[in-house]
N, C-alpha and C positions, 0 to 999 in steps of 0.2 A: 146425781150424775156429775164427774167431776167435769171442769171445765177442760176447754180443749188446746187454750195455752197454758193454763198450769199441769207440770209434770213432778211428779212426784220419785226422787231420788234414795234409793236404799242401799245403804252398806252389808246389809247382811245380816246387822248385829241383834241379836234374840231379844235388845232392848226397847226396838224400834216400834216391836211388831206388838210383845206386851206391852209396852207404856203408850201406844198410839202418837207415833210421833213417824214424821220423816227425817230423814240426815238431813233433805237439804228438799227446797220447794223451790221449783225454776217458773217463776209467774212473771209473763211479760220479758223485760228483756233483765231482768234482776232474777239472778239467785240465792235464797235468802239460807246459810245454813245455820242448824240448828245447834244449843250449844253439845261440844264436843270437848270427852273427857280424854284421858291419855291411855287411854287402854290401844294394847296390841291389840287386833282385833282377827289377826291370826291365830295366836297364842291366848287369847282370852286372859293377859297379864297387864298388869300395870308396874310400872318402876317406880321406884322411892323418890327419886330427884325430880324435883318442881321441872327443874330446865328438859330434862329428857320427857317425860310429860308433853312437856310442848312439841318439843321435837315430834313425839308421836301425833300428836293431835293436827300438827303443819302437814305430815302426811298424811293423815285419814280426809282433813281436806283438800288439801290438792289432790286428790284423786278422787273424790264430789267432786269439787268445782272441773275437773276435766272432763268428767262423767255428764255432769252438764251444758259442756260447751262453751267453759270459760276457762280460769287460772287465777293462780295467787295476784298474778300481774294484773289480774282484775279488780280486784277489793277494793272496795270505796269504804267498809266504814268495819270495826273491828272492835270487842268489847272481849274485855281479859277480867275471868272472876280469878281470883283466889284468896286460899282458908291462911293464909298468914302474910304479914307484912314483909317478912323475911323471904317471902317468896317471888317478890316483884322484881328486884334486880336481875334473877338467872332468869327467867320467862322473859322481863325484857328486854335481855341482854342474844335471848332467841330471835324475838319478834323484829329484831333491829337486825338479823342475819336473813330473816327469811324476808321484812318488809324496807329495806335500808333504801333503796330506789324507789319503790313503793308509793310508802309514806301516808298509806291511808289515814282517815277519821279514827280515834281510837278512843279509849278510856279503857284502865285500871280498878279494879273494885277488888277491894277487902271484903270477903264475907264471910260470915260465921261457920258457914260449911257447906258442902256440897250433898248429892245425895246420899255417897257414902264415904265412911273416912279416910280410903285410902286415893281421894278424887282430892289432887290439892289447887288442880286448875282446871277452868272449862271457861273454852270461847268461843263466843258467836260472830258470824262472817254474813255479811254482805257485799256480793261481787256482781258487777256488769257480764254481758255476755259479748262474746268478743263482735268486734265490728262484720 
């Protein structure tokens, strides 16, 4: 039986429900989302550019995190993978359009790859729920 303040947040996407995962888990007054890659999740597409990536991936959360009761304006803490070092600057040259007031907790990580190779960034959010 799941608990009665954790709510459980779904995008839709056929990844969620095969790989046993939620988008986003709203426990207490914290919602924690899960990492998010840059797929259109209309169009089941992803674009070549690291920066548009992000772009997609600031709106598949912001619209979790509103889904839950909160906002970008909420974020406390933010963690940015990506599969090349050349990809940091345009991603956080985004995160600094989308978080510039913001300002949350963050960290940057290189890594070897993601689940598949056209995935050049995936970030995970944690955000307050609004007062």
């Amino acid at each position: 039986m799941l608990d009665p303040v954790r709510r459980l947040i779904s995008t839709g996407s056929p990844f969620e429900l095969a790989f046993g995962y939620s988008r986003a888990v709203v426990d207490g007054d914290l919602v924690f989302v899960s990492g998010t890659t840059g797929y259109d999740y209309v169009t089941m597409t992803m674009p070549e550019d690291p920066a548009e990536q992000a772009r997609n991936i600031f709106r598949t959360v912001g619209a979790v995190l509103t889904e839950a009761g909160s906002a970008l304006a909420n974020v406390v803490r933010a963690q940015y993978f990506v599969t090349d070092r050349s990809y940091c600057e345009p991603v956080l040259t985004v995160c600094g359009e989308v978080f510039g007031q913001i300002r949350p907790a963050a960290g940057i990580y290189v890594v070897s790859g993601l689940l598949k190779p056209e995935m050049k960034i995936e970030i995970e959010i944690t955000a307050r729920l609004r007062g």
